[in-house]
SEGU-838999 format. One record per residue: residue number from 1; x, y, z of N, C-alpha, C, O in turn. Coordinates in nm, 4 decimals, m for minus. Example, Ala and Ser with C-alpha at 12.3 -4.5 7.8 and 13.67 -1.06 7.14 Angstrom:
+-----+----------+----------+----------+----------+----------+----------+----------+----------+----------+----------+----------+----------+
:  nr :      n.u :      n.v :      n.w :     ca.u :     ca.v :     ca.w :      c.u :      c.v :      c.w :      o.u :      o.v :      o.w :
+-----+----------+----------+----------+----------+----------+----------+----------+----------+----------+----------+----------+----------+
:   1 :   1.3190 :  m0.5690 :   0.7800 :   1.2300 :  m0.4500 :   0.7800 :   1.3200 :  m0.3300 :   0.7800 :   1.4236 :  m0.3319 :   0.8465 :
:   2 :   1.2850 :  m0.2250 :   0.7080 :   1.3670 :  m0.1060 :   0.7140 :   1.2900 :   0.0030 :   0.7870 :   1.3409 :   0.1138 :   0.8039 :
+-----+----------+----------+----------+----------+----------+----------+----------+----------+----------+----------+----------+----------+
***
This chain:
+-----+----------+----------+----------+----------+----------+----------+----------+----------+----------+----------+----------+----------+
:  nr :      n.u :      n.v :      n.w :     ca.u :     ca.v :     ca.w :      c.u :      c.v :      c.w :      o.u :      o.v :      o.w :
+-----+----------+----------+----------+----------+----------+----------+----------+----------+----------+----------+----------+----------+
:   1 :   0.0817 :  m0.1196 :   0.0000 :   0.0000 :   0.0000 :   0.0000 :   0.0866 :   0.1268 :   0.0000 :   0.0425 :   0.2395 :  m0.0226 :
:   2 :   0.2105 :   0.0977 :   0.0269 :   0.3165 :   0.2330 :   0.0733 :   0.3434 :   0.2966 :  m0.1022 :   0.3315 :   0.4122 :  m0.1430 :
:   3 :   0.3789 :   0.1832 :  m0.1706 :   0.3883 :   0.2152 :  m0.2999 :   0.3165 :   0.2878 :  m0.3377 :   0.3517 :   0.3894 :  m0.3977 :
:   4 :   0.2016 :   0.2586 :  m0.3148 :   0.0404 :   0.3090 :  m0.4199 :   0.0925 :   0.4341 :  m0.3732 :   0.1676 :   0.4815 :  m0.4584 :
:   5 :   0.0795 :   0.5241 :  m0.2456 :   0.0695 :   0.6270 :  m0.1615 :   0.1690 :   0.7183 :  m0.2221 :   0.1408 :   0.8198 :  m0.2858 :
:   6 :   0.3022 :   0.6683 :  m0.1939 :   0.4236 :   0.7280 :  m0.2949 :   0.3884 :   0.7216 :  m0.3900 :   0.3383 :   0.8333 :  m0.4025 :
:   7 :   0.3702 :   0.6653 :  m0.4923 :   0.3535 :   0.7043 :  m0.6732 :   0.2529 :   0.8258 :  m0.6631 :   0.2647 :   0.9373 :  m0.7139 :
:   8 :   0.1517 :   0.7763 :  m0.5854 :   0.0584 :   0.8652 :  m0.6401 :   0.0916 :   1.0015 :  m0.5849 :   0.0675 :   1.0939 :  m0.6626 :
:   9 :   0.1585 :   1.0448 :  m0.4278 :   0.2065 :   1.1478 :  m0.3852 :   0.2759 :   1.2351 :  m0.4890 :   0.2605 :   1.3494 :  m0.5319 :
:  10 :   0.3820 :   1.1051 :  m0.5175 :   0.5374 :   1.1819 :  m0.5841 :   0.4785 :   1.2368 :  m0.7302 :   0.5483 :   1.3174 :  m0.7917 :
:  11 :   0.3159 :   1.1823 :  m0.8023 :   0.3007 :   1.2423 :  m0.9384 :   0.2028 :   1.3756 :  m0.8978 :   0.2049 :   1.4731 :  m0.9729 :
:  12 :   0.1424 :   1.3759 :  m0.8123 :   0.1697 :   1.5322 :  m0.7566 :   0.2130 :   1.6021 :  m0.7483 :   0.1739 :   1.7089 :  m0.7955 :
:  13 :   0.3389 :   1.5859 :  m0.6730 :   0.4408 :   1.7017 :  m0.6059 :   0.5230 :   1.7000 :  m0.7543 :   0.5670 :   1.8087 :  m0.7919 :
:  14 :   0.5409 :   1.6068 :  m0.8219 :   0.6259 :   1.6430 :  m0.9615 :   0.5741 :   1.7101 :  m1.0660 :   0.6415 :   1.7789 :  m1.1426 :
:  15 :   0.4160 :   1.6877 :  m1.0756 :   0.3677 :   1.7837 :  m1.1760 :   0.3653 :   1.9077 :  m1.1158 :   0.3758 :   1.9916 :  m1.2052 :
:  16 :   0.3560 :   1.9630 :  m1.0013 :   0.3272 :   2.0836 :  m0.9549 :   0.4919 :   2.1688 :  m0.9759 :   0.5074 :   2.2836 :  m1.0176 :
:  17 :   0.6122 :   2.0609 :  m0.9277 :   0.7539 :   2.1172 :  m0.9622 :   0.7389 :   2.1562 :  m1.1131 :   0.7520 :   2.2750 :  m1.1427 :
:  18 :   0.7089 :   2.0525 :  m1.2217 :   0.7494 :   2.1092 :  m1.3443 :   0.6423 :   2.2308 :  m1.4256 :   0.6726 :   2.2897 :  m1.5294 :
:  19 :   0.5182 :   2.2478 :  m1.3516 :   0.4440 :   2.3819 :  m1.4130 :   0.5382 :   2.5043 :  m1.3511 :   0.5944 :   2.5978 :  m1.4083 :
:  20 :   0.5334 :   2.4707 :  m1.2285 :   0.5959 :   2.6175 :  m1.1571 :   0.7377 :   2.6454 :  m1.2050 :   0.7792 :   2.7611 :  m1.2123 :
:  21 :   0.8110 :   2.5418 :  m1.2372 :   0.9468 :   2.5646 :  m1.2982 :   0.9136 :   2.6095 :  m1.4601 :   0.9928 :   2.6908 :  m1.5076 :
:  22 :   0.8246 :   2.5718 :  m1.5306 :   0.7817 :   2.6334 :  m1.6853 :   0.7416 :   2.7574 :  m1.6460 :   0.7947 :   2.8501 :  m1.7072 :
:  23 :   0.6812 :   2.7789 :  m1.5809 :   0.6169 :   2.9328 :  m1.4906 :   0.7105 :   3.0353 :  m1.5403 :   0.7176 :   3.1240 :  m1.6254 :
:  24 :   0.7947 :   2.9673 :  m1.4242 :   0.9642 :   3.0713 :  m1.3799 :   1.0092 :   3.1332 :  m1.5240 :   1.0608 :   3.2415 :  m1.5516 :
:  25 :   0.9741 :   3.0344 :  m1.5965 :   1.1247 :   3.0404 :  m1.7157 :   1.0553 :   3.1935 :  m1.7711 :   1.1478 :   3.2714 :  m1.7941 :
:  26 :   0.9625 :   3.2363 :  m1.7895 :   0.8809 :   3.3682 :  m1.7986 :   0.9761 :   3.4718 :  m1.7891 :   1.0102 :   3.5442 :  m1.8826 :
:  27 :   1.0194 :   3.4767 :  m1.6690 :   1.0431 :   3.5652 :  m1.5826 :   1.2235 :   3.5708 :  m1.5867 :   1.2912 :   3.5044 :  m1.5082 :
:  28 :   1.2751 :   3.6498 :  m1.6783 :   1.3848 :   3.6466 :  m1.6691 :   1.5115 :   3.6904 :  m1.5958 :   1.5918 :   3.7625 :  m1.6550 :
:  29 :   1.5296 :   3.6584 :  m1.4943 :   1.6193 :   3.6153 :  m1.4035 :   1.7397 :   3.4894 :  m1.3450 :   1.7361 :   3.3841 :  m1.2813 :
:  30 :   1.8436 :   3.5780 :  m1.4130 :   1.9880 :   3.4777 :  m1.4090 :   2.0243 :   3.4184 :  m1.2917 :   2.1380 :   3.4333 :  m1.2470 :
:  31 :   1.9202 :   3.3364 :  m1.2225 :   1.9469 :   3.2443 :  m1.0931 :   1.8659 :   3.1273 :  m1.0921 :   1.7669 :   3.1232 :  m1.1651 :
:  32 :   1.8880 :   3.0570 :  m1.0379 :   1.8195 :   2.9303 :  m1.0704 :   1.7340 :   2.9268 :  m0.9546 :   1.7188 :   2.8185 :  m0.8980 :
:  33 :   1.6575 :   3.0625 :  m0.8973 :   1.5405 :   3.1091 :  m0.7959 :   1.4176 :   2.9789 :  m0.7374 :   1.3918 :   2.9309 :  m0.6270 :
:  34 :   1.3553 :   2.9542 :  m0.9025 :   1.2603 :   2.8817 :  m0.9088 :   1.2655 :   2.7155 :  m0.7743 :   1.1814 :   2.6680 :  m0.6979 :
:  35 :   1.4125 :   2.6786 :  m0.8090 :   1.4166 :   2.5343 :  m0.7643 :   1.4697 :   2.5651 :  m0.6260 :   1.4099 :   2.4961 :  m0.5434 :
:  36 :   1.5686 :   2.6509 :  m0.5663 :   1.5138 :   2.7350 :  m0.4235 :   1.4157 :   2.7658 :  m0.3664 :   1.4030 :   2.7352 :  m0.2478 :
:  37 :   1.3364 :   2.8221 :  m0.4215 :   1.2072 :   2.7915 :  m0.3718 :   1.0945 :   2.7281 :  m0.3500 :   0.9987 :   2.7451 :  m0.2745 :
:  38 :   1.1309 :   2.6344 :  m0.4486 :   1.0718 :   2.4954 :  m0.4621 :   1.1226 :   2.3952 :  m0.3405 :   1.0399 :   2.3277 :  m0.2794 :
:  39 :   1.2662 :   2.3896 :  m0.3087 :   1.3134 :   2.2818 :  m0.2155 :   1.2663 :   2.3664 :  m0.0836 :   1.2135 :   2.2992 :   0.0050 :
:  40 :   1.2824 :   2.5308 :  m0.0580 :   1.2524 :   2.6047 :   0.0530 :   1.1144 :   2.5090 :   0.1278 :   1.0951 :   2.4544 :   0.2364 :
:  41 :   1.0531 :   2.5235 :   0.0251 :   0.9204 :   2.5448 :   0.0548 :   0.8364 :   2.3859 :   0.0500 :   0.7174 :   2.3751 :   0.0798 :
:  42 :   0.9127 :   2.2835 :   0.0121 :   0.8873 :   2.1261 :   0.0447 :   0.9500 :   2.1357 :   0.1707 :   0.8872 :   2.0761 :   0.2582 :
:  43 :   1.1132 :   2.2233 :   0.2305 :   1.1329 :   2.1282 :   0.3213 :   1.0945 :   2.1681 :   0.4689 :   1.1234 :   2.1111 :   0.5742 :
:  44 :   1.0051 :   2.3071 :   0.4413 :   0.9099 :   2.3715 :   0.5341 :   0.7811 :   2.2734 :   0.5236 :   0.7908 :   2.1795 :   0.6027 :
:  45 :   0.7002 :   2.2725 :   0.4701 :   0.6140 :   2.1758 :   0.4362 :   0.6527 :   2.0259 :   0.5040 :   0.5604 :   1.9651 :   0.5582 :
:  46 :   0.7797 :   1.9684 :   0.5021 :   0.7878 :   1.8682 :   0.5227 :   0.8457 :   1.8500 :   0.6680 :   0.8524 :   1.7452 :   0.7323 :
:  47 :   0.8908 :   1.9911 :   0.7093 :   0.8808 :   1.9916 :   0.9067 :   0.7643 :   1.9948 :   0.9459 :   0.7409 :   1.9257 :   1.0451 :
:  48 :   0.6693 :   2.0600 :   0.8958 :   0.5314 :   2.0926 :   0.9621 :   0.4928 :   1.9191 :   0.9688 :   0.4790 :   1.8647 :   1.0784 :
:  49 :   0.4796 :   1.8520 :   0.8561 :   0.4372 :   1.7016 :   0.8158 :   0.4625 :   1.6416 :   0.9602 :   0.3903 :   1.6001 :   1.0509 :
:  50 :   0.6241 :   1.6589 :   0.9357 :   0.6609 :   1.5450 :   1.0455 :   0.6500 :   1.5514 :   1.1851 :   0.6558 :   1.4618 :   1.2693 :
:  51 :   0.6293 :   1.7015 :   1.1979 :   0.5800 :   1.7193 :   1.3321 :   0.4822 :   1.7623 :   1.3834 :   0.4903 :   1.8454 :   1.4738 :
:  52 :   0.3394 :   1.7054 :   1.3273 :   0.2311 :   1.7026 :   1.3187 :   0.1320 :   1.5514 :   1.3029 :   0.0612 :   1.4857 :   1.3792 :
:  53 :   0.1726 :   1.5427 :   1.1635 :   0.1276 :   1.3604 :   1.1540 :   0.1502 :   1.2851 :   1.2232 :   0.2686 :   1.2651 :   1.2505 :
:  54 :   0.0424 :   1.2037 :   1.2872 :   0.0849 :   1.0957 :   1.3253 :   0.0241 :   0.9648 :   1.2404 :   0.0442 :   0.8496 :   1.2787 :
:  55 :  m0.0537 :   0.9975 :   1.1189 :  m0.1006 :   0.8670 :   1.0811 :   0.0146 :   0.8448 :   0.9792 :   0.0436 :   0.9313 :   0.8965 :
:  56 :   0.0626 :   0.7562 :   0.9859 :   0.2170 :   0.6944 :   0.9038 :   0.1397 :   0.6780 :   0.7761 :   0.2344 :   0.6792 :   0.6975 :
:  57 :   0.0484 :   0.6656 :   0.7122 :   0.0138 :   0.6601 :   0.5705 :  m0.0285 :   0.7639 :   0.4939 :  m0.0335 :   0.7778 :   0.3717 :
:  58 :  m0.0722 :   0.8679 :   0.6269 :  m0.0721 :   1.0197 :   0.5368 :   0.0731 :   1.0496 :   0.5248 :   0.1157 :   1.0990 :   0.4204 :
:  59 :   0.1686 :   1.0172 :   0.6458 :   0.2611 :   1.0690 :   0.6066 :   0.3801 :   1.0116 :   0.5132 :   0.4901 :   1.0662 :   0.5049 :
:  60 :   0.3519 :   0.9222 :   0.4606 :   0.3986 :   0.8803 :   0.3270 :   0.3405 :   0.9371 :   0.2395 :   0.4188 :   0.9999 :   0.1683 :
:  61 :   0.1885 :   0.9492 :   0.1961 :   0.1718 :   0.9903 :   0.1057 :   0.1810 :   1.1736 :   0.0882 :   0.1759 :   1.2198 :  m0.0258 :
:  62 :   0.1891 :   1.2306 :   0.1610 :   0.1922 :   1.3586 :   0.1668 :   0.3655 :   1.4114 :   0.2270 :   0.3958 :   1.5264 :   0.1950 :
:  63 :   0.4517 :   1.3459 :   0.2939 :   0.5814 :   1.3272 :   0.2522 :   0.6903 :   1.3062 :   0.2260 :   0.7896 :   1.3785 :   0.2180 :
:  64 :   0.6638 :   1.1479 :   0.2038 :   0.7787 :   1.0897 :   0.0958 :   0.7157 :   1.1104 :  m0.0419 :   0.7898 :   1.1310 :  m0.1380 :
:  65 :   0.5537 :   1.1051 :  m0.0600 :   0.5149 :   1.1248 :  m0.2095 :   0.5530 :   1.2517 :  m0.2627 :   0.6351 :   1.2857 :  m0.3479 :
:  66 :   0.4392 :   1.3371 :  m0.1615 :   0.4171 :   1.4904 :  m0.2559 :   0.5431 :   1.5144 :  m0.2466 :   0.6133 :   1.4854 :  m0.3434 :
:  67 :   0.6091 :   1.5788 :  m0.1172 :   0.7174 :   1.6737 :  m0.1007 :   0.8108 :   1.5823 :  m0.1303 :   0.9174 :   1.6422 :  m0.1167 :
:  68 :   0.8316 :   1.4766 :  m0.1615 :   0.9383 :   1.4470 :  m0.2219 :   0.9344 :   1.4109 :  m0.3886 :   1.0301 :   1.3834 :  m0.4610 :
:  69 :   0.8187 :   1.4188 :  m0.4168 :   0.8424 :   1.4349 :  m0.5791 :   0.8169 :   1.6019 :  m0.5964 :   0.8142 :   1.6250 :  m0.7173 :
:  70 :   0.8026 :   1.6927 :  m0.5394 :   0.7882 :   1.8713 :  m0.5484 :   0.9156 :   1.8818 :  m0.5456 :   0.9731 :   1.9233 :  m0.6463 :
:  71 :   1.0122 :   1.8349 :  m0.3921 :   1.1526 :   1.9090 :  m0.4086 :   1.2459 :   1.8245 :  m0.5204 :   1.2078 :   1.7213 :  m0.5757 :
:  72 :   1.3600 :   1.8816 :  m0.5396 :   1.4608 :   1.8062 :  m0.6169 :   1.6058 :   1.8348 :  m0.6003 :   1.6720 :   1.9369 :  m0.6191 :
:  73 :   1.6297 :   1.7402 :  m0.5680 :   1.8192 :   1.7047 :  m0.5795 :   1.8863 :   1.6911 :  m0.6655 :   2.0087 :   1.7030 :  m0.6612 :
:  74 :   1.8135 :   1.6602 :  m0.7719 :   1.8628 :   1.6193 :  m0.8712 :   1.8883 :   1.7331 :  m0.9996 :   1.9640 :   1.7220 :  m1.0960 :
:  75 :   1.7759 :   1.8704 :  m0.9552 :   1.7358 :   1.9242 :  m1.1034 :   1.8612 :   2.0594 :  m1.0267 :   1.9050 :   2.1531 :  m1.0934 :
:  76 :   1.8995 :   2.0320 :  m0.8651 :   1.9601 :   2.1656 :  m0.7468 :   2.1182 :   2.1384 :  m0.8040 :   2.1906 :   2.2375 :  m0.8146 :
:  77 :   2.1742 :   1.9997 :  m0.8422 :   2.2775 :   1.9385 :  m0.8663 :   2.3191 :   2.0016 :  m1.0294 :   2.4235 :   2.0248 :  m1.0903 :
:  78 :   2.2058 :   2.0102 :  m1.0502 :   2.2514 :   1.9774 :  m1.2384 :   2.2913 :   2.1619 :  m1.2571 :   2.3787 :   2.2238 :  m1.3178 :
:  79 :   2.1858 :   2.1973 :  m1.1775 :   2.1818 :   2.3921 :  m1.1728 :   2.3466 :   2.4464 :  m1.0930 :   2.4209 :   2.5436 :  m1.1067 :
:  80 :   2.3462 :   2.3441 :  m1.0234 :   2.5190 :   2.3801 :  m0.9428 :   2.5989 :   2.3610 :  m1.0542 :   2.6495 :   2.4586 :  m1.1096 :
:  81 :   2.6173 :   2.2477 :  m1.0948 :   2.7170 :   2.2062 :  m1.1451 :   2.7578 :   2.2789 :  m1.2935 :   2.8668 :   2.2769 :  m1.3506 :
:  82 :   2.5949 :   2.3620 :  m1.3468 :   2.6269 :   2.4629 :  m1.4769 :   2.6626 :   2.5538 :  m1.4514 :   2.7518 :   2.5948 :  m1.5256 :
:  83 :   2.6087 :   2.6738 :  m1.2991 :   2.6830 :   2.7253 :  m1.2655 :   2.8847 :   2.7455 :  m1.2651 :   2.9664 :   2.8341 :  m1.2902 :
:  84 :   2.8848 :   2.6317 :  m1.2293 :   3.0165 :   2.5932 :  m1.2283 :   3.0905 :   2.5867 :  m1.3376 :   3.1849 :   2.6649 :  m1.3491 :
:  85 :   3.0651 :   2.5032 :  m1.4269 :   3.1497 :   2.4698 :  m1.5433 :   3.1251 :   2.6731 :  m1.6283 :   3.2122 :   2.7415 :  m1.6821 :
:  86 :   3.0085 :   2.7002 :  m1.6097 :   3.0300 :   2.8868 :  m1.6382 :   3.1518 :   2.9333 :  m1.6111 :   3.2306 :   2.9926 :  m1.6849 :
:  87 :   3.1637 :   2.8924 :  m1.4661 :   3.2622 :   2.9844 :  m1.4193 :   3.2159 :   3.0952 :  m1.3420 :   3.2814 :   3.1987 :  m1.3298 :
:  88 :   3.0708 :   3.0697 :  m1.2740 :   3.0293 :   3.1677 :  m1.2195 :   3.0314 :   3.0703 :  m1.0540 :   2.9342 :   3.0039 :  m1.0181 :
:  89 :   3.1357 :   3.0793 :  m0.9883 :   3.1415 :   3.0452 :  m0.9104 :   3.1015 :   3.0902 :  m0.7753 :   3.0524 :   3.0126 :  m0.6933 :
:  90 :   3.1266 :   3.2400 :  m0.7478 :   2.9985 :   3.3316 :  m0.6598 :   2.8883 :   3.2882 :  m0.6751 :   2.8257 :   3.2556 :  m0.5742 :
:  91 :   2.8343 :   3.2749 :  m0.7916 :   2.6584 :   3.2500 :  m0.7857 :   2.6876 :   3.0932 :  m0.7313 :   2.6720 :   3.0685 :  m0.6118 :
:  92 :   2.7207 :   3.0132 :  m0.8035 :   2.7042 :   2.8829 :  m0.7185 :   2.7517 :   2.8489 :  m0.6067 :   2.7326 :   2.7326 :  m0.5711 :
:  93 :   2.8141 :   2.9244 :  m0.5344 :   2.8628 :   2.9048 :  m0.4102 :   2.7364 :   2.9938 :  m0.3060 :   2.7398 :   2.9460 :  m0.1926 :
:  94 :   2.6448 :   3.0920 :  m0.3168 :   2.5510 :   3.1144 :  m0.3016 :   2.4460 :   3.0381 :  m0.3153 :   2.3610 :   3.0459 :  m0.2267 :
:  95 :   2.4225 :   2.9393 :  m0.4355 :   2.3110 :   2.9156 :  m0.4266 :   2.3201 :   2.7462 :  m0.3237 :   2.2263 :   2.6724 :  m0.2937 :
:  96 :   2.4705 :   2.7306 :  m0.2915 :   2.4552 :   2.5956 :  m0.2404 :   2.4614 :   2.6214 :  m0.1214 :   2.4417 :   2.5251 :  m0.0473 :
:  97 :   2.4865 :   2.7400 :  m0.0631 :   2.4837 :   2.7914 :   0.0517 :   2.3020 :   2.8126 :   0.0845 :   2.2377 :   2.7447 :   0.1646 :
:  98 :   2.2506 :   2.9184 :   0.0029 :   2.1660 :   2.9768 :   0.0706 :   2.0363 :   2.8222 :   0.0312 :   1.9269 :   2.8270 :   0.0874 :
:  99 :   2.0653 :   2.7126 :  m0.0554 :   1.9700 :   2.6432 :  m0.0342 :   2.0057 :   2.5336 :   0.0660 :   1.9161 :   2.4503 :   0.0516 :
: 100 :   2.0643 :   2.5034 :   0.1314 :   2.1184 :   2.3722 :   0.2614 :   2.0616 :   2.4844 :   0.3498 :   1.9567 :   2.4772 :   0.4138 :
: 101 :   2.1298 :   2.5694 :   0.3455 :   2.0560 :   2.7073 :   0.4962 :   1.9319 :   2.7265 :   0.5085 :   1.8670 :   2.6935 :   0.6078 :
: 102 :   1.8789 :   2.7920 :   0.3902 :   1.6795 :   2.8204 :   0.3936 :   1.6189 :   2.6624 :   0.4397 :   1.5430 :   2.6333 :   0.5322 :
: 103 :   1.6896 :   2.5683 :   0.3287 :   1.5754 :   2.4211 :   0.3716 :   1.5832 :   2.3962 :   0.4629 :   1.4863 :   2.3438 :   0.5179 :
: 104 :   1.7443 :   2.4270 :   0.5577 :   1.7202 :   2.3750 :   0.6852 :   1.6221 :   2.4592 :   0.7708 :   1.5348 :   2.4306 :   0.8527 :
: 105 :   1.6628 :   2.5548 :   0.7280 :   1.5532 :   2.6837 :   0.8440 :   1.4297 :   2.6490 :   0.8321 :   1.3577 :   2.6240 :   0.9287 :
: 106 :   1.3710 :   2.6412 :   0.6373 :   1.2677 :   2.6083 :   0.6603 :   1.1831 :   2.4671 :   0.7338 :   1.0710 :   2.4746 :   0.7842 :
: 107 :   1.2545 :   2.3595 :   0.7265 :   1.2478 :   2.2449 :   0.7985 :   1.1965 :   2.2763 :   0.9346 :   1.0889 :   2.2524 :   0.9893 :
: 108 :   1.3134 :   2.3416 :   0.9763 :   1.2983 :   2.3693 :   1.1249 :   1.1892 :   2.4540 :   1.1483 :   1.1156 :   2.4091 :   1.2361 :
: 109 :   1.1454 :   2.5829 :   1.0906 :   1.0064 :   2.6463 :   1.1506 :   0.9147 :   2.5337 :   1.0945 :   0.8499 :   2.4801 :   1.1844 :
: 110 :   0.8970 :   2.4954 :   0.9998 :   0.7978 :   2.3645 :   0.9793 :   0.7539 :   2.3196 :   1.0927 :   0.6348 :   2.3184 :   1.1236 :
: 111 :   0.8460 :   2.2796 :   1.1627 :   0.8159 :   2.1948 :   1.3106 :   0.7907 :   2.2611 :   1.4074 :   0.6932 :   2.2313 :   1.4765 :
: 112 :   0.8825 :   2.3838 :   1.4433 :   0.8125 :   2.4985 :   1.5048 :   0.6387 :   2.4956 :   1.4941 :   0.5476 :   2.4784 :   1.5752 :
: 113 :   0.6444 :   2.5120 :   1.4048 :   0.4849 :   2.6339 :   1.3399 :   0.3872 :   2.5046 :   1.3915 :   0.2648 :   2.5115 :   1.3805 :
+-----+----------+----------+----------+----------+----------+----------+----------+----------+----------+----------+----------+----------+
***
């Protein structure tokens, strides 16, 4: 049943990442903003979860599904690493800073709140 819960969570939280990231692209601004605020704001979402839920099947499906198919490691990695090979190494040293810092903060008022 954990499966069902995750798939169906994670095709949530992933369609909602890739409209809001098509969104962004609008809006022209040389930072990779969009997926910062995307992980900000799963891993706020996902303190409140954990320190709130107690039914273990909402909280799979709402987050290991949603907020973990919304945030991404994978799309934060690929945005560092172009940064990098640029040669814009200020910006990516910012953005790997200020996103480990905000998610954690946000994490943490999550659980706060």
């Amino acid at each position: 049943m954990n499966i069902v819960l995750v798939a169906l969570g994670a095709t949530i939280g992933a369609t909602a990442r890739n409209e809001l990231t098509r969104l962004s692209r609008k809006i022209p601004i040389d930072f990779p903003w969009m997926t910062l605020i995307i992980n900000v704001v799963g891993s706020f979402v996902l303190g409140m979860l954990t320190a709130k839920i107690v039914n273990k099947a909402l909280l799979v499906f709402l987050g290991t599904g949603i907020c973990g198919g919304f945030t991404t490691f994978g799309t934060f990695n690929y945005e560092l690493s172009q940064l990098w090979f640029q040669k814009r190494y200020i910006v990516c040293f910012l953005y790997f800073c200020s996103s480990y810092l905000f998610g954690l903060l946000g994490f943490l008022l999550g659980i706060i709140i």
